[in-house]
N, C-alpha and C positions, 0 to 999 in steps of 0.2 A: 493456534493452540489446539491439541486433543480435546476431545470432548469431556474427557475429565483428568485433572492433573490434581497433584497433590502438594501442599507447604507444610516443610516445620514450623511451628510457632512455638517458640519456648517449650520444645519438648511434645507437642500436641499437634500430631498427625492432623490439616484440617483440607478438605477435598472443596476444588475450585470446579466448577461447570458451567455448559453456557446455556442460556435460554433463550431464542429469538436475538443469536451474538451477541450476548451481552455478558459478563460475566458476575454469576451469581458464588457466594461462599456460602459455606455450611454451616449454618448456627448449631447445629444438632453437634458436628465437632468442637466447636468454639466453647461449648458450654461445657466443653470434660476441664476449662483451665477456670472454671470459676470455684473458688471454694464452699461450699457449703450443700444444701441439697437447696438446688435452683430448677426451675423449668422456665422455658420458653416464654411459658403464657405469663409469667409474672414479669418480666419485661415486657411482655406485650400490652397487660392492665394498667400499665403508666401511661400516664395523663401525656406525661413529655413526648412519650416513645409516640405516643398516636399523635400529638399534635407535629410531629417531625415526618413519619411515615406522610399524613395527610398531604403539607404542604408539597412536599416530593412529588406524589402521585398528581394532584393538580398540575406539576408541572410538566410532568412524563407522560403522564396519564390520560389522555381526553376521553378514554371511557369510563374513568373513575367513578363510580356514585356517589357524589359529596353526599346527598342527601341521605343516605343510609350511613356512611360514616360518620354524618354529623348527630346521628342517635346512638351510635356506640359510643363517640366522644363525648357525648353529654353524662355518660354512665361511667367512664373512668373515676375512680377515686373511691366509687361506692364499695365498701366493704365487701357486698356479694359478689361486685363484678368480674368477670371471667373468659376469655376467647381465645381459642383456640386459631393454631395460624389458618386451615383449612374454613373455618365458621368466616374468619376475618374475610377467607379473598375471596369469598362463594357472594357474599354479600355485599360489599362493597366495587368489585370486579379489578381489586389493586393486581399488581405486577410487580409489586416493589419482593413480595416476600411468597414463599408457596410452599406447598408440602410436595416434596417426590419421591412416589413408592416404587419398590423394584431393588434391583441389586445396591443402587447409590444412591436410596431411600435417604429422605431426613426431612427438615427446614431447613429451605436456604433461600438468601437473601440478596438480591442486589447487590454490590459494592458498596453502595454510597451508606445504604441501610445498615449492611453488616458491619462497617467501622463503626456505627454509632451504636449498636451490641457489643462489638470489642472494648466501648468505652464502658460498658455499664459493668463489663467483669471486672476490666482494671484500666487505670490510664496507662501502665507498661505493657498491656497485652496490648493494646492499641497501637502504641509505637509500634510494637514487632512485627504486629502481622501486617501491618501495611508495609513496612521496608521489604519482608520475604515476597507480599503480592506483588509491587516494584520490579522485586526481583523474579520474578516470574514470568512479568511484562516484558523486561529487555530479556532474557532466553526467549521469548517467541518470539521478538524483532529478530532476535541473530535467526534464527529458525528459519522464520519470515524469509530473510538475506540470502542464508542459506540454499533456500529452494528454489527462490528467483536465478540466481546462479547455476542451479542443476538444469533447469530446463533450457536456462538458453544455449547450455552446454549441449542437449539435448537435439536442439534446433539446428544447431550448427553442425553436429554431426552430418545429421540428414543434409544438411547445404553440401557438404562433402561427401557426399554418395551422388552416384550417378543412374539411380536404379527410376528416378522419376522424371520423366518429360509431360509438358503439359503446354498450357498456353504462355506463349511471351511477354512479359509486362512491359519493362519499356523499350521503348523501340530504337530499333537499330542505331548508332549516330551517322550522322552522312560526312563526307568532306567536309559541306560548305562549315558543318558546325563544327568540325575539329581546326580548320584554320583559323576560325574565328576565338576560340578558346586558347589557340597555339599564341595569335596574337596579340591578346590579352596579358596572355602570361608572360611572354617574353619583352614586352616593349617597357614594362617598369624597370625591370632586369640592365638594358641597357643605358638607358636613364641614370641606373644607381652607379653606371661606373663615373659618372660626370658629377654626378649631387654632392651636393655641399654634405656637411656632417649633421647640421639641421633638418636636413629633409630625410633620412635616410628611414624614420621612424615610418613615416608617410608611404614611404614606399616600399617598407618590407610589410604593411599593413596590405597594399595593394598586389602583391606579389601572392598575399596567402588569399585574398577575396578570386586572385585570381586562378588558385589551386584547387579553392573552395568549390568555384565552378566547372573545374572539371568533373568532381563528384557529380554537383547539380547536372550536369548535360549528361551524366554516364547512367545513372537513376533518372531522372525527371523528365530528360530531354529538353530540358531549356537552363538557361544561362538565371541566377537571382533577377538582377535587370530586367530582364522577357518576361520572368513570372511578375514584376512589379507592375509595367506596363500594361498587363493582362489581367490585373488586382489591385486595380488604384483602391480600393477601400479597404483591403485588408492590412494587416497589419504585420510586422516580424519579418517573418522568410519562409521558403515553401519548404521547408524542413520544417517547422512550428505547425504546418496542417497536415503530417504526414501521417502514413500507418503504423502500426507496430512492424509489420514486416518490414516496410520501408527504412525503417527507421535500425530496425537489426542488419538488413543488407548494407547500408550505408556506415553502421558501424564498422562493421568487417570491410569495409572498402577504404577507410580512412585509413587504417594500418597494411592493408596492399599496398595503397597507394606512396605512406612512407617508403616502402622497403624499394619501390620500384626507383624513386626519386633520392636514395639514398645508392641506389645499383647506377644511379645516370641511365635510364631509361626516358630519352626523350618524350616528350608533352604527347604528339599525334600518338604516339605507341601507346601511352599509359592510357590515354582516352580509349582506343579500341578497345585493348584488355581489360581494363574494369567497366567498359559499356557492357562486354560479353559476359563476365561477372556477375554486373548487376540482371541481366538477362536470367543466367541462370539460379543466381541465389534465389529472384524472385519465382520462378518458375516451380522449386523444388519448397518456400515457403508457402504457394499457393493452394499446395497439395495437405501442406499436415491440418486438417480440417478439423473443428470442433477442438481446437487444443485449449486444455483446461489448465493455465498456470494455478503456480504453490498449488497444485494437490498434494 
């Protein structure tokens, strides 16, 4: 989310910001939909309001000073009594609520704080402005989704340029490991023309473990199996310990690799061509350095 967005609430412009990623509301707007001539501090001279903020802060809070808040709480209710939000955080050292001065000056408060303000103006202001904050929430998911989507688009351009050579990541495949992959894949294949109608499940399961690993040998250089062998204690598959680049290269190799096996391009072929692939998608990923996703 921007650092400051804005919600209709019933009519009442109210400004959303963040502080230490958190998102704070504006009581300073929140108070144009209460009727009568209200200020802040008389919601904040309630007994209830400080025994809500307290408990909160306790629990968010571990530099809270209970002990000074528990001498402002002992003075709620008293006719004289009076604080201001600024007096409240300077002394206590809370985070739940703050004063900020500048262009998008006001009070504002936490989330959790500021609905319990939304209740004091009205229980329908409440409803509202939480269903618009909601909806605020899922616009910066799509957002979110959004941008995720832009960069990897981003990334992949660069894989499809040829302007950067650098060091090779994985390494070359040899014979010995393309026959070995060739016969993996082909021997359930012939099996299946013989199988029963029961087994058939079995072996189109092994057909795809055995495609699976051409990826794995074209990226990793070893077969799932090899990395087991070489990983008794870990767990999954060496795709589950992999990089983000790895893990983008190997996306874009699954869909080569459909197209190749939907063209009838035999096994050894498809192995060289997406080893060379993975070669060079990783070479030109190794280069975009310092890349800062969702900016």
């Amino acid at each position: 989310m921007p650092k400051n967005e804005t919600i209709n609430v019933s009519g009442v412009e109210v400004r959303v910001t963040k502080f230490n990623n958190d998102d704070y509301i504006s009581l300073t707007d929140m108070l144009k939909a209460k009727d009568g001539d209200f200020f802040i501090t008389d919601w904040l001279r309630n007994r209830n309001t400080l025994e809500y903020i307290g408990i909160w802060e306790k629990v968010y809070n571990p530099d809270f000073n209970y002990g000074e808040f528990a001498t402002i709480r002992n003075q709620a209710g008293l006719h004289s009594f009076k604080i201001g939000v600024q007096e409240f955080a300077q002394r206590t050292n809370a985070i739940s609520i703050r004063a900020k001065a500048g262009r998008y000056g006001g009070t504002y408060a936490h989330k959790d704080i500021a609905f319990e303000f939304a209740m004091w103006i009205s229980a329908e202001f409440k409803i509202y402005i939480v269903k618009e904050f909601q909806r605020l929430k899922v616009r910066e998911q799509e957002q979110l989704g959004w941008s995720a989507r832009r960069e990897l688009a981003k990334i992949n351009y660069r894989i499809h340029t040829d302007a950067i050579q650098n060091n090779l990541i994985p390494p070359a495949v040899s014979r010995a490991q393309m026959n070995i992959i060739y016969a993996n894949e082909m021997r359930p294949r012939r099996r299946h023309r013989v199988a029963r109608r029961a087994e058939r499940g079995v072996l189109r399961s092994k057909i795809a473990r055995g495609r699976a690993d051409v990826l794995n040998v074209a990226l990793f250089g070893k077969t799932h199996q090899q990395w087991q062998r070489e990983n008794p204690t870990l767990r999954g598959n060496q795709r589950d310990y992999a990089t983000i680049n790895q893990l983008i290269c190997i996306s874009n190799m699954e869909n080569i690799n459909a197209v190749m096996i939907n063209d009838g391009v035999l096994q050894p072929q498809r192995l060289k061509r997406l080893n060379e692939i993975a070669i060079h998608q990783m070479r030109v990923l190794s280069q975009v350095d310092n890349r800062n996703l969702l900016k």
